[in-house]
C-alpha positions as CSV (number, residue, x, y, z in Angstrom):
1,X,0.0,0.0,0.0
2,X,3.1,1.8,1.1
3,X,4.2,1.6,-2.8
4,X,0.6,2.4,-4.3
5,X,0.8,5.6,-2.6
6,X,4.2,6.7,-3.7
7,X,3.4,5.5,-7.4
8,X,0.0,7.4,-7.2
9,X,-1.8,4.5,-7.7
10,X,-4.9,5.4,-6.1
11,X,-7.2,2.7,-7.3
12,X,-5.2,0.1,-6.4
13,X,-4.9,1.4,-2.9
14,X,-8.1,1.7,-2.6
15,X,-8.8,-2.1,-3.6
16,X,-6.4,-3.0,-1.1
17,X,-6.9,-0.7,2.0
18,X,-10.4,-2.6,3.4
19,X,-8.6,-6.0,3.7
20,X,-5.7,-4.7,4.9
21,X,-7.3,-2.2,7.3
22,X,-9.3,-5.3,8.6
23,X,-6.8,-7.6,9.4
24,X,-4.3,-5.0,10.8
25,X,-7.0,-3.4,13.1
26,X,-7.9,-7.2,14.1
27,X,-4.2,-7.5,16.0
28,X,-2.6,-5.5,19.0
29,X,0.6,-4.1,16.7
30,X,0.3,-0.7,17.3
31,X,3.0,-0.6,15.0
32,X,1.6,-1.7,11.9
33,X,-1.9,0.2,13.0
34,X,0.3,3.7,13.4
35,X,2.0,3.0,9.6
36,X,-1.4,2.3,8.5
37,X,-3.0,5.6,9.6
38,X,-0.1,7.3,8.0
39,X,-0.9,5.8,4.9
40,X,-4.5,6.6,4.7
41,X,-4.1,9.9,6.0
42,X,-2.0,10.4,3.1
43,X,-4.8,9.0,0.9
44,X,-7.2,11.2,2.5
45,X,-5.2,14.0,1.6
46,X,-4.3,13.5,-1.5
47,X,-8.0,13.1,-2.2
48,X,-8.4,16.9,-1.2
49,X,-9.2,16.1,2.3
50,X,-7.2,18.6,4.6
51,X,-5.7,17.9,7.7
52,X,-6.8,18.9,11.0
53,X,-4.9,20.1,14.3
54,X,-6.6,16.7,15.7
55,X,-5.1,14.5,13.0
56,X,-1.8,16.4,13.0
57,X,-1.2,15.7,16.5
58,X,-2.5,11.8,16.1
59,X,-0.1,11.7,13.4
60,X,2.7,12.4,15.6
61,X,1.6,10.4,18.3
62,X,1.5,7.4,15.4
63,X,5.2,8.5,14.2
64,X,6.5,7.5,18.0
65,X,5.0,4.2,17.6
66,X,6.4,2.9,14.6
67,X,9.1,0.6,15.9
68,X,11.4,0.0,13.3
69,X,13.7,3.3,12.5
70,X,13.6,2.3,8.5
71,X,9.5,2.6,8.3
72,X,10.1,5.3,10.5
73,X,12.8,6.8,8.1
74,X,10.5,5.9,5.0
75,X,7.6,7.7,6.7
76,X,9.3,10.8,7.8
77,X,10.9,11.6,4.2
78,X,7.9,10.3,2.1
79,X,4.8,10.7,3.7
80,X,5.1,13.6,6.6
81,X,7.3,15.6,3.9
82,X,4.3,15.5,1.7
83,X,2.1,16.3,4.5
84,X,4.1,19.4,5.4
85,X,4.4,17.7,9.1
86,X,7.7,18.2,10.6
87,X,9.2,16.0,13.7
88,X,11.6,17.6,16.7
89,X,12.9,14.4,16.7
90,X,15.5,14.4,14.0
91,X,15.6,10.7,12.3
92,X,19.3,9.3,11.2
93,X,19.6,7.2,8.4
94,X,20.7,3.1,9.9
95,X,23.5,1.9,8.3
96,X,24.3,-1.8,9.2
97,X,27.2,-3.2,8.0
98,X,27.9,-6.8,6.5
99,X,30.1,-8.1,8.7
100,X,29.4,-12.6,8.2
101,X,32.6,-14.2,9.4
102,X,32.5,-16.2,5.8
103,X,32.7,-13.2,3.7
104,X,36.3,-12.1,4.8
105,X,37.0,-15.6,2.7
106,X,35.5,-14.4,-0.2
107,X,37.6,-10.7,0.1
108,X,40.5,-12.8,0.0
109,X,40.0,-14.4,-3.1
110,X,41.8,-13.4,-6.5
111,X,39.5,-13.4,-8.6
112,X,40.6,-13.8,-12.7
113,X,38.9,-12.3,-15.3
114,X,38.9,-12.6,-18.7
């Protein structure tokens, strides 16, 4: 859905956002629940809805519960950007290196080429 939104594809969204919105609602991740209001906040707005000191402030209070930093990196620069929402919270990019015991083997190896 993430994707549809980004690509403008609004119908598809739309096809998808009852199902989803069911079964996500059905669980206790507040996570996934907090990305999915982003989302169709974003929908809503794009479809000229505007945004309310309310929903502003949900919206926030949804940002703090996204647990993984990437969604919460992906959020902040593609959907609250869009949004004109801006965090006090400033979010860093995670870089994890690759760092498998087997791949210093591989480094080592002299590889020809023809």
């Amino acid at each position: 859905m993430f994707a549809f939104m980004l690509q403008d594809k609004l119908i598809d969204y739309q096809r998808l956002y009852s199902p989803t919105a069911t079964v996500t609602l059905a669980f206790p991740n507040q996570s996934k629940q907090a990305l999915l209001f982003w989302i169709h906040q974003r929908f809503l707005q794009l479809q000229g809805s505007k945004l309310s000191i309310n929903t502003m402030n949900k919206l926030v209070k949804a940002y703090k519960q996204l647990e993984d930093a990437k969604v919460r990196m992906h959020t902040h620069d593609y959907i609250a950007a869009d949004m004109n929402i801006e965090f006090t919270t400033a979010t860093k990019k995670v870089h994890v290196g690759f760092n498998r015991p087997w791949f210093e083997l591989v480094k080592r190896c002299d590889w020809i080429v023809d």
